[in-house]
C-alpha atoms as an extended CHARMM CRD file, in Angstrom:
* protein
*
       207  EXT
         1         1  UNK       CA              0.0000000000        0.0000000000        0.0000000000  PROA      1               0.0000000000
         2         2  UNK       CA              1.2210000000        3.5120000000       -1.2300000000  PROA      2               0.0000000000
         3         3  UNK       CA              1.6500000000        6.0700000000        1.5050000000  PROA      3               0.0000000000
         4         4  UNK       CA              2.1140000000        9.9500000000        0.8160000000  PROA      4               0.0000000000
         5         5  UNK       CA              4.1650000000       12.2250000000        3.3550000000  PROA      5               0.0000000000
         6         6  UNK       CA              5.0630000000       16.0810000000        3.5770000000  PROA      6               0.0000000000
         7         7  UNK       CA              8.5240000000       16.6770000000        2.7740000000  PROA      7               0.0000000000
         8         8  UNK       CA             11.2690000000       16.6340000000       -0.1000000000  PROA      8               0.0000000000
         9         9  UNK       CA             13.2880000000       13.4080000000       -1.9340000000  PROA      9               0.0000000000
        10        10  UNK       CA             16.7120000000       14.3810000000       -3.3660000000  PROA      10              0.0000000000
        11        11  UNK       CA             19.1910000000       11.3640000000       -4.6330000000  PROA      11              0.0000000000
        12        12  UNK       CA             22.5110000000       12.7950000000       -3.1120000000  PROA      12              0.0000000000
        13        13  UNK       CA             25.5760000000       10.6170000000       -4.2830000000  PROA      13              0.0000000000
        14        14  UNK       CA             23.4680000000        7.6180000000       -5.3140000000  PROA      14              0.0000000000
        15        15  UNK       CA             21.3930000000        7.6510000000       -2.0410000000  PROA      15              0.0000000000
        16        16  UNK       CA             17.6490000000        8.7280000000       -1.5250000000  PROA      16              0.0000000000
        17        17  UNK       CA             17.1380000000       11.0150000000        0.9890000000  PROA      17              0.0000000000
        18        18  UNK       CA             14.1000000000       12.2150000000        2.6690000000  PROA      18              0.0000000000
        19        19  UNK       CA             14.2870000000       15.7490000000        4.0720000000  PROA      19              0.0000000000
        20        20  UNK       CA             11.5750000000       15.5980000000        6.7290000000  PROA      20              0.0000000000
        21        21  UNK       CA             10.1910000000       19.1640000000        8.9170000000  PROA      21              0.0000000000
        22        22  UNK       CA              7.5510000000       21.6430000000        9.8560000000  PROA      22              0.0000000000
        23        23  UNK       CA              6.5520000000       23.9160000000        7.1200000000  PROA      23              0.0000000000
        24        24  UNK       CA              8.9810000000       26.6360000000        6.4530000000  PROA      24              0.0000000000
        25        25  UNK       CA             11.7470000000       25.2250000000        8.2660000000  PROA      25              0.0000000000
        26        26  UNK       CA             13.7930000000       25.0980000000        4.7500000000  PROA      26              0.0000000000
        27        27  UNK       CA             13.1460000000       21.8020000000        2.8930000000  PROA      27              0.0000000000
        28        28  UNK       CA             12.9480000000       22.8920000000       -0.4170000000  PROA      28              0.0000000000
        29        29  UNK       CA             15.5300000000       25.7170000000       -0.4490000000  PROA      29              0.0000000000
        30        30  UNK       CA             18.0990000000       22.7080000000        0.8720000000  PROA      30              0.0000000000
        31        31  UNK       CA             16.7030000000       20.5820000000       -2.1780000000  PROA      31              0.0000000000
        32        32  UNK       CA             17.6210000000       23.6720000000       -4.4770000000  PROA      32              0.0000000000
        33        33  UNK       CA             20.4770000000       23.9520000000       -3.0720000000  PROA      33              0.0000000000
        34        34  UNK       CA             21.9830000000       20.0380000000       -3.5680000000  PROA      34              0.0000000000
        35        35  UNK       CA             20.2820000000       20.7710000000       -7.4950000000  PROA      35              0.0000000000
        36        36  UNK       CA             22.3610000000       23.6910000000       -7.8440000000  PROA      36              0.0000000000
        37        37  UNK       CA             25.2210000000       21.0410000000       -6.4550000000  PROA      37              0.0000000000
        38        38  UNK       CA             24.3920000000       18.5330000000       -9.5540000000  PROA      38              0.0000000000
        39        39  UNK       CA             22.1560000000       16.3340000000       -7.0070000000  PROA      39              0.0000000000
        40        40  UNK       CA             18.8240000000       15.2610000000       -8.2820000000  PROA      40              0.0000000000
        41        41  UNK       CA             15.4100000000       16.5210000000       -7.3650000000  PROA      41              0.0000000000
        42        42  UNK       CA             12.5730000000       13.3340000000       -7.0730000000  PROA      42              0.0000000000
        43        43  UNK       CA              9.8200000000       15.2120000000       -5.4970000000  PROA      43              0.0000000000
        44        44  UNK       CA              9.2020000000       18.2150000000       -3.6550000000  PROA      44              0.0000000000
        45        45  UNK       CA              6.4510000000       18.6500000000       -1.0310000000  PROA      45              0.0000000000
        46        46  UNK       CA              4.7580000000       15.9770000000       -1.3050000000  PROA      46              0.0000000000
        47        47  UNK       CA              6.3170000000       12.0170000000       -1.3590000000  PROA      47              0.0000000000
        48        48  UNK       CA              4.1170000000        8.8850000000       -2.2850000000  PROA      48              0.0000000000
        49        49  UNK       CA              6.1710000000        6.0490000000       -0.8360000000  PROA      49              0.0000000000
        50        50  UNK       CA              5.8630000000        2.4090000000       -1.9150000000  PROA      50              0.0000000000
        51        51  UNK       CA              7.5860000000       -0.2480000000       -0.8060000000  PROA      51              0.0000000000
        52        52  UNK       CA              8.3210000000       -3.6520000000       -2.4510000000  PROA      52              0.0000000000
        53        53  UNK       CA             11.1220000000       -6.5070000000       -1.2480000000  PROA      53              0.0000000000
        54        54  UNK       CA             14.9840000000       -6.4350000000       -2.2510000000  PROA      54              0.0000000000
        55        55  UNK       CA             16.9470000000       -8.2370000000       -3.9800000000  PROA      55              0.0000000000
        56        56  UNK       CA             19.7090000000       -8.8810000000       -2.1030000000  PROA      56              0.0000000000
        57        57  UNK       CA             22.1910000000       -6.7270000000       -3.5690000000  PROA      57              0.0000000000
        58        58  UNK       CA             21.0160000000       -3.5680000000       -2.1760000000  PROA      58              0.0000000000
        59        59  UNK       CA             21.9510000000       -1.9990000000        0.8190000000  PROA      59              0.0000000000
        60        60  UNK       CA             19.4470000000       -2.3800000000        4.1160000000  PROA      60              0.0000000000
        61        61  UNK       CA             21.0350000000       -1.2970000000        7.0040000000  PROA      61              0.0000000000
        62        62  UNK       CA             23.7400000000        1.0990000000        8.1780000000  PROA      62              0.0000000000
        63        63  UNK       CA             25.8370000000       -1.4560000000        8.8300000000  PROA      63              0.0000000000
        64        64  UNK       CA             25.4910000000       -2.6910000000        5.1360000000  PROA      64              0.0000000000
        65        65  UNK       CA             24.1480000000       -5.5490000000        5.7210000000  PROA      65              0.0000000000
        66        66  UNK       CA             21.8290000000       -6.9070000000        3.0660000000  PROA      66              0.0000000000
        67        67  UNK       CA             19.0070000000       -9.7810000000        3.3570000000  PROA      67              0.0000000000
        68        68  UNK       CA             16.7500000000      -10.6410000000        0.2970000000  PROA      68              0.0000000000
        69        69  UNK       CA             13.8820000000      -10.2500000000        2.2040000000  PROA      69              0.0000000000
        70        70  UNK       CA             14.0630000000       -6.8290000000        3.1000000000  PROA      70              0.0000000000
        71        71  UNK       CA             11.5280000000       -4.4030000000        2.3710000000  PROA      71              0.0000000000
        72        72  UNK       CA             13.1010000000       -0.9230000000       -0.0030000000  PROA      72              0.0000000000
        73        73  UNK       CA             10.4830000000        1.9910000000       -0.0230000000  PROA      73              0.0000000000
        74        74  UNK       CA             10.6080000000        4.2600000000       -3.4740000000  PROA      74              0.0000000000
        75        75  UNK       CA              9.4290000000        7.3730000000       -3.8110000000  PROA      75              0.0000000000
        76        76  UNK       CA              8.4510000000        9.1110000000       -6.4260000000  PROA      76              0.0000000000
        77        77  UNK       CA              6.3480000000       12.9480000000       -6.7670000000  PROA      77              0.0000000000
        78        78  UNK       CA              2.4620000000       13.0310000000       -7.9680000000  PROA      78              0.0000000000
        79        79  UNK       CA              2.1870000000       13.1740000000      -11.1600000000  PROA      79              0.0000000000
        80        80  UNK       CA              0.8060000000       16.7550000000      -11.5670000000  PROA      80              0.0000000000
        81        81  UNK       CA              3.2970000000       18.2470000000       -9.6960000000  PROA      81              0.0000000000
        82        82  UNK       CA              6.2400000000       16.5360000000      -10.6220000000  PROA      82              0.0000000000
        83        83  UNK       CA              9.8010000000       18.2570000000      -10.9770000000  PROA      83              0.0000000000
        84        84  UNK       CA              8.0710000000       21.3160000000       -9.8760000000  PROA      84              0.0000000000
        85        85  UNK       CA              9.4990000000       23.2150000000       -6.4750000000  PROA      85              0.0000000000
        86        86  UNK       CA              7.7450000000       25.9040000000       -4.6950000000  PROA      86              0.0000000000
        87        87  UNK       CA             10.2930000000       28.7080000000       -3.3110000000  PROA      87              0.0000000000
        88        88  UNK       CA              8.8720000000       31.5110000000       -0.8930000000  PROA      88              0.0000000000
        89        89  UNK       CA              9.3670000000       34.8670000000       -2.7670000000  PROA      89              0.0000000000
        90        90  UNK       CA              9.8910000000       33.5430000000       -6.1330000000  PROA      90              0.0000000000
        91        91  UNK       CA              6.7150000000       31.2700000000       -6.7910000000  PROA      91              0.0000000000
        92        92  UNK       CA              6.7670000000       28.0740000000       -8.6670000000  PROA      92              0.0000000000
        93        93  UNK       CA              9.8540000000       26.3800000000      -10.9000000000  PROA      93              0.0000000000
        94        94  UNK       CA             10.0570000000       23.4540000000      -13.2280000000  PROA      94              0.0000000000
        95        95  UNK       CA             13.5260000000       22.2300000000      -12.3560000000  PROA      95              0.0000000000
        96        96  UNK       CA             14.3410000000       20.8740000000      -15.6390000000  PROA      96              0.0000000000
        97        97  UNK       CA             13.3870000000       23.9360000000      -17.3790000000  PROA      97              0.0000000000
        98        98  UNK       CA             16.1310000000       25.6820000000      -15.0860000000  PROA      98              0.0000000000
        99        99  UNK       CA             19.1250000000       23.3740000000      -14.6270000000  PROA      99              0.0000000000
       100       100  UNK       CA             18.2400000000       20.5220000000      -17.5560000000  PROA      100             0.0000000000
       101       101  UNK       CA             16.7850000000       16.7420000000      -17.4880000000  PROA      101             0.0000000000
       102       102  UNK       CA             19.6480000000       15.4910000000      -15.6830000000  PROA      102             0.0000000000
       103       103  UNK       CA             18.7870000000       17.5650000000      -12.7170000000  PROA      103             0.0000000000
       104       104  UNK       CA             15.6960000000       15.3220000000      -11.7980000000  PROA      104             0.0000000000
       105       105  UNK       CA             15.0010000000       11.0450000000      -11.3100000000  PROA      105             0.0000000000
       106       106  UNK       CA             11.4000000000        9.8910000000      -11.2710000000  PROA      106             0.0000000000
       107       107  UNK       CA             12.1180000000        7.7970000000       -8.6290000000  PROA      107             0.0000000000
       108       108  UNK       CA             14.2860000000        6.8770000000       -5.6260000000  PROA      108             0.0000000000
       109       109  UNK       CA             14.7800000000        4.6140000000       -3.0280000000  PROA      109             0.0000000000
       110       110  UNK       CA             14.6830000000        6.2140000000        0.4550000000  PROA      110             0.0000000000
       111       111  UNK       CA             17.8710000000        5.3280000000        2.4670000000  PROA      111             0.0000000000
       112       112  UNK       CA             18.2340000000        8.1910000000        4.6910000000  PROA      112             0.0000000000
       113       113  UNK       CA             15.6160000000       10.1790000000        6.0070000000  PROA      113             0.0000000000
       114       114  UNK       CA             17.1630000000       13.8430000000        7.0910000000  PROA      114             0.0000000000
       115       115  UNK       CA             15.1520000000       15.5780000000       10.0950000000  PROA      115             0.0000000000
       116       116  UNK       CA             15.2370000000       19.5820000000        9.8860000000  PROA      116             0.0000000000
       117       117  UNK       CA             13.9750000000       21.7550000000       13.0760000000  PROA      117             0.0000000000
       118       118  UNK       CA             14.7970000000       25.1000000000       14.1220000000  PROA      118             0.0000000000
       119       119  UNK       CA             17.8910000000       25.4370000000       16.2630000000  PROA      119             0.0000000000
       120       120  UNK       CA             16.8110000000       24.6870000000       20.1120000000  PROA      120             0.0000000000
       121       121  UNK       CA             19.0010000000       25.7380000000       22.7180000000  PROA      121             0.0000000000
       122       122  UNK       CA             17.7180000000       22.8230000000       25.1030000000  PROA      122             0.0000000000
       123       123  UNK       CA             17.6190000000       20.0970000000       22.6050000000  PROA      123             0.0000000000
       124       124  UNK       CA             20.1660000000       17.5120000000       22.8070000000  PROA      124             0.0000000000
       125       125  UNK       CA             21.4050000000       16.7590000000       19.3400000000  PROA      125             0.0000000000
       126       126  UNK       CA             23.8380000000       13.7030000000       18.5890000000  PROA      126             0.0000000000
       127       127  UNK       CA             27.4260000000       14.7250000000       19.0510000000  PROA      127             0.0000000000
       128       128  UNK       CA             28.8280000000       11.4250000000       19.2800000000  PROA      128             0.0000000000
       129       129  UNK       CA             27.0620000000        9.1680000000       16.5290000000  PROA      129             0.0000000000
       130       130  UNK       CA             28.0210000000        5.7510000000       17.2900000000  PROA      130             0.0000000000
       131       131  UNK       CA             24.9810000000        4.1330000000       16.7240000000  PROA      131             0.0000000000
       132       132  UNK       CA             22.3290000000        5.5790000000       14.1080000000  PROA      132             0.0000000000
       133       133  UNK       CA             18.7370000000        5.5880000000       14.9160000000  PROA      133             0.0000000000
       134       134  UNK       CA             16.0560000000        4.7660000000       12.9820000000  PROA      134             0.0000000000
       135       135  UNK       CA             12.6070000000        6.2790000000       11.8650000000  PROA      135             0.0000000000
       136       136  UNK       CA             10.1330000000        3.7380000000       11.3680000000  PROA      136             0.0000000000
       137       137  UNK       CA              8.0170000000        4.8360000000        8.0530000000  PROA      137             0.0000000000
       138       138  UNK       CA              5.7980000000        2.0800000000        5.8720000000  PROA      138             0.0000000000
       139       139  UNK       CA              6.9630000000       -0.4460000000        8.5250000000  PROA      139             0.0000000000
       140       140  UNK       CA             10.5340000000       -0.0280000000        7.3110000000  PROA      140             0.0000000000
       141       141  UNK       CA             13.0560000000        1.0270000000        9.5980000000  PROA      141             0.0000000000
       142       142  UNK       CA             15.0340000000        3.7440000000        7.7300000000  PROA      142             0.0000000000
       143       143  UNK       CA             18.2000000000        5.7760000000        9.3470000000  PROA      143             0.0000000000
       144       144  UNK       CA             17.2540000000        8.7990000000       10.5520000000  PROA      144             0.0000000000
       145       145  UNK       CA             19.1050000000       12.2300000000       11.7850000000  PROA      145             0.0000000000
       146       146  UNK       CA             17.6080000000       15.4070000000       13.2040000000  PROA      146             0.0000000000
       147       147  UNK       CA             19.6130000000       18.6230000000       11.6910000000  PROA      147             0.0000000000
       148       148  UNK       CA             19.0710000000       21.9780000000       13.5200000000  PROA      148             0.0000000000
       149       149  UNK       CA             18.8480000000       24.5870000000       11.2730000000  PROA      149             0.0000000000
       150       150  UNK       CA             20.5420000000       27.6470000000       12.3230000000  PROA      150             0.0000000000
       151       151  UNK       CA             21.1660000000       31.1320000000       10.0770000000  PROA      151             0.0000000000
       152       152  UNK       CA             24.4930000000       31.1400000000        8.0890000000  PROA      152             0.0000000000
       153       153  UNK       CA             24.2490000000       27.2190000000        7.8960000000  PROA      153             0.0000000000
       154       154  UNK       CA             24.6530000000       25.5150000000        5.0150000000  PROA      154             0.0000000000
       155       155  UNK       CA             21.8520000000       22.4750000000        5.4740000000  PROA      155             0.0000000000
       156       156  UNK       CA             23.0680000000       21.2920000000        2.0360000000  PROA      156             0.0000000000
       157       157  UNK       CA             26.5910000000       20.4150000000        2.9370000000  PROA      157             0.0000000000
       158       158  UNK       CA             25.4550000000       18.9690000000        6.6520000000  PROA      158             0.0000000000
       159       159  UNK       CA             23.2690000000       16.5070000000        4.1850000000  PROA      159             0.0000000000
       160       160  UNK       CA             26.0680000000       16.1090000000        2.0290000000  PROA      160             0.0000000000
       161       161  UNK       CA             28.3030000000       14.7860000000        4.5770000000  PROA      161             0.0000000000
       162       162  UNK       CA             25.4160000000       12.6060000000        6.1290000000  PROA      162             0.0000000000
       163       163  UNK       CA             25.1760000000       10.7330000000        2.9950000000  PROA      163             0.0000000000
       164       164  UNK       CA             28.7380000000       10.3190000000        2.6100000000  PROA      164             0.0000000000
       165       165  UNK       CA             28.7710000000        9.2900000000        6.3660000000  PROA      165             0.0000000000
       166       166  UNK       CA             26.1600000000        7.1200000000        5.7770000000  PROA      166             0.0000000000
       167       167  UNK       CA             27.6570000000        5.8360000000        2.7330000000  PROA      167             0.0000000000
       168       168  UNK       CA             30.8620000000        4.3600000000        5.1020000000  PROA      168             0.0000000000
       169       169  UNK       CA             28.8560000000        3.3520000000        7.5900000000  PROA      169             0.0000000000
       170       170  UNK       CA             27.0380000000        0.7240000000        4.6490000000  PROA      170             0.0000000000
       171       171  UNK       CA             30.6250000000       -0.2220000000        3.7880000000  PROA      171             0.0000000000
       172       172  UNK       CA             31.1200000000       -1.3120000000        7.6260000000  PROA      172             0.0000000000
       173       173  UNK       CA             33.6050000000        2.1070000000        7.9190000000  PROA      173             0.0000000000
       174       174  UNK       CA             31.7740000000        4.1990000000       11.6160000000  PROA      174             0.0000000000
       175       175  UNK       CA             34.0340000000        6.9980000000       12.4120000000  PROA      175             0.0000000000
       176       176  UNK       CA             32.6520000000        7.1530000000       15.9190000000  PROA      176             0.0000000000
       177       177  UNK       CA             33.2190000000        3.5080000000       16.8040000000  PROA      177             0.0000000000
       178       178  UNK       CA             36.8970000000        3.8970000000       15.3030000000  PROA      178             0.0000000000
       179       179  UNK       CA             37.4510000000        7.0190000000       17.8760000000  PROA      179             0.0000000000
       180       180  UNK       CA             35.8320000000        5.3530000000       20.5870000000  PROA      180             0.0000000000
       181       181  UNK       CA             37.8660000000        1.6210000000       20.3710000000  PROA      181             0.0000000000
       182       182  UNK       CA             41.3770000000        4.2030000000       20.3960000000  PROA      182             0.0000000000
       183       183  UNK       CA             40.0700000000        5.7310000000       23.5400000000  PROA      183             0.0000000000
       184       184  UNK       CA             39.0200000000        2.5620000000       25.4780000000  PROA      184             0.0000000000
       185       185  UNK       CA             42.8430000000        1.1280000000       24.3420000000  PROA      185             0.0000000000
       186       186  UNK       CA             44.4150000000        4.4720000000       25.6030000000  PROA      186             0.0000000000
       187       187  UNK       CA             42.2590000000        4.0530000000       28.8170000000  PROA      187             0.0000000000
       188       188  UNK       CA             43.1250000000        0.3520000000       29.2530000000  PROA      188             0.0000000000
       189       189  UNK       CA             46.9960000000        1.1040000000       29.1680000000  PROA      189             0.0000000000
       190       190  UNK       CA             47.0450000000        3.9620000000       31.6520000000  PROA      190             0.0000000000
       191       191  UNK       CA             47.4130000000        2.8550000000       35.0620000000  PROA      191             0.0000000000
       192       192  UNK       CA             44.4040000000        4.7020000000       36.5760000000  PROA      192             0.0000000000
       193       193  UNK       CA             42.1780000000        3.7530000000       33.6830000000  PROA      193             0.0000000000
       194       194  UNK       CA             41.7650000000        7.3320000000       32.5440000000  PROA      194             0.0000000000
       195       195  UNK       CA             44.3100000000        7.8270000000       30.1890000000  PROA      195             0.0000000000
       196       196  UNK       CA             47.0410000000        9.8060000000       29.0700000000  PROA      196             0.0000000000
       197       197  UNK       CA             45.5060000000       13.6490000000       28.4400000000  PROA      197             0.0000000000
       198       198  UNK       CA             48.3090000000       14.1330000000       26.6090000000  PROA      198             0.0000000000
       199       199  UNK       CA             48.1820000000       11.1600000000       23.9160000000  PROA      199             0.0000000000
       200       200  UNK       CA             45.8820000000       11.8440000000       20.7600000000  PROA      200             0.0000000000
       201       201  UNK       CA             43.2220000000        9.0650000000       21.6920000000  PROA      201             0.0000000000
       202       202  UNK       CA             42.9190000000       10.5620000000       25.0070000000  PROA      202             0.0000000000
       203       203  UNK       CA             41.5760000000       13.9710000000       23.9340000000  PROA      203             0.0000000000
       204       204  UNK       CA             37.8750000000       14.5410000000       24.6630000000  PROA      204             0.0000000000
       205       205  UNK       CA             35.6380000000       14.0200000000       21.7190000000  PROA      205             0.0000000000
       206       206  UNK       CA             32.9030000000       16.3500000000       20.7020000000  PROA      206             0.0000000000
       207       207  UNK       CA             34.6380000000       19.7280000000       21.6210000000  PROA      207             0.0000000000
């Protein structure tokens, strides 16, 4: 069964990704944005979402592990509105009009689903990121990140370097983990179990 959500679907490097917020937050200037970058535009406000079973050669999980009985969800833009973006202040553009046919897909499958907010002094955002959570959506758990959006940020580049951090983390490569394993072996040689401040593994991670 097909499903329809709010939000925009951009292939970035290869990988679908679902930019996810509250109206106005930004979602379709960041989509513009990873055009301009030679990224392609699937759909823009709204998403219809199917899902159907892999294949086995696909990946499923951050950790790139694939099973042939996983469920992929594709999405794709309605019909009527397809490859059309609505930007506050300038109106309504036909992406391939503006930046060519290569600039758009018809379809996608969803790999990473992007979370944009306003900036929240309070919240706690992930600093660390050795595990990636998930956002349940069609009954398919998909990876999922929350991105504040602050002024003067790009929110294309933070989604840039999601996908290309998600991207290593399917090829069994997690930054985090790699960081943390050099600390616990710094810790486990130093005599009070703290480690050396001094050493490079023993600095504190996160700033």
């Amino acid at each position: 069964m097909d499903i329809q959500v709010h939000g925009a679907l951009v292939e970035v490097l290869g990988v679908g990704v679902l930019l996810c917020g509250p109206s106005g937050v930004g979602k379709s200037e960041c989509a513009l944005e990873l055009v301009r970058r030679r990224h392609r535009l699937v759909a823009d406000d709204v998403v219809r979402i199917r899902s159907k079973h892999g294949d086995g050669a696909e990946r499923t999980k951050s950790n790139g592990v694939a099973s042939p009985q996983s469920p992929v969800l594709l999405g794709r833009s309605p019909e009527l509105i397809r490859h059309y973006m609505e930007i506050r202040g300038i109106g309504l553009l036909c992406i391939p009009d503006l930046y060519g046919p290569d600039a758009v897909k018809m379809e996608a499958r969803i790999e990473l689903i992007c979370h944009m907010e306003q900036w929240r002094e309070e919240a706690d955002y992930e600093r660390l990121g050795l595990e990636r959570p998930t956002t349940v959506l069609a009954g398919v758990a998909i990876p999922a990140l929350v991105l504040p959006v602050r002024p003067a940020h790009s929110m294309a580049t933070l989604v840039e370097v999601a996908v290309r951090d998600h991207r290593q983390r399917c090829a069994g490569v997690n930054a985090a983990k790699r960081i943390d394993a050099q600390l616990r072996r710094v810790a486990a040689k130093s005599p009070t179990g703290e480690g050396d401040g001094d050493d490079e593994g023993g600095r504190e991670v996160g700033g």
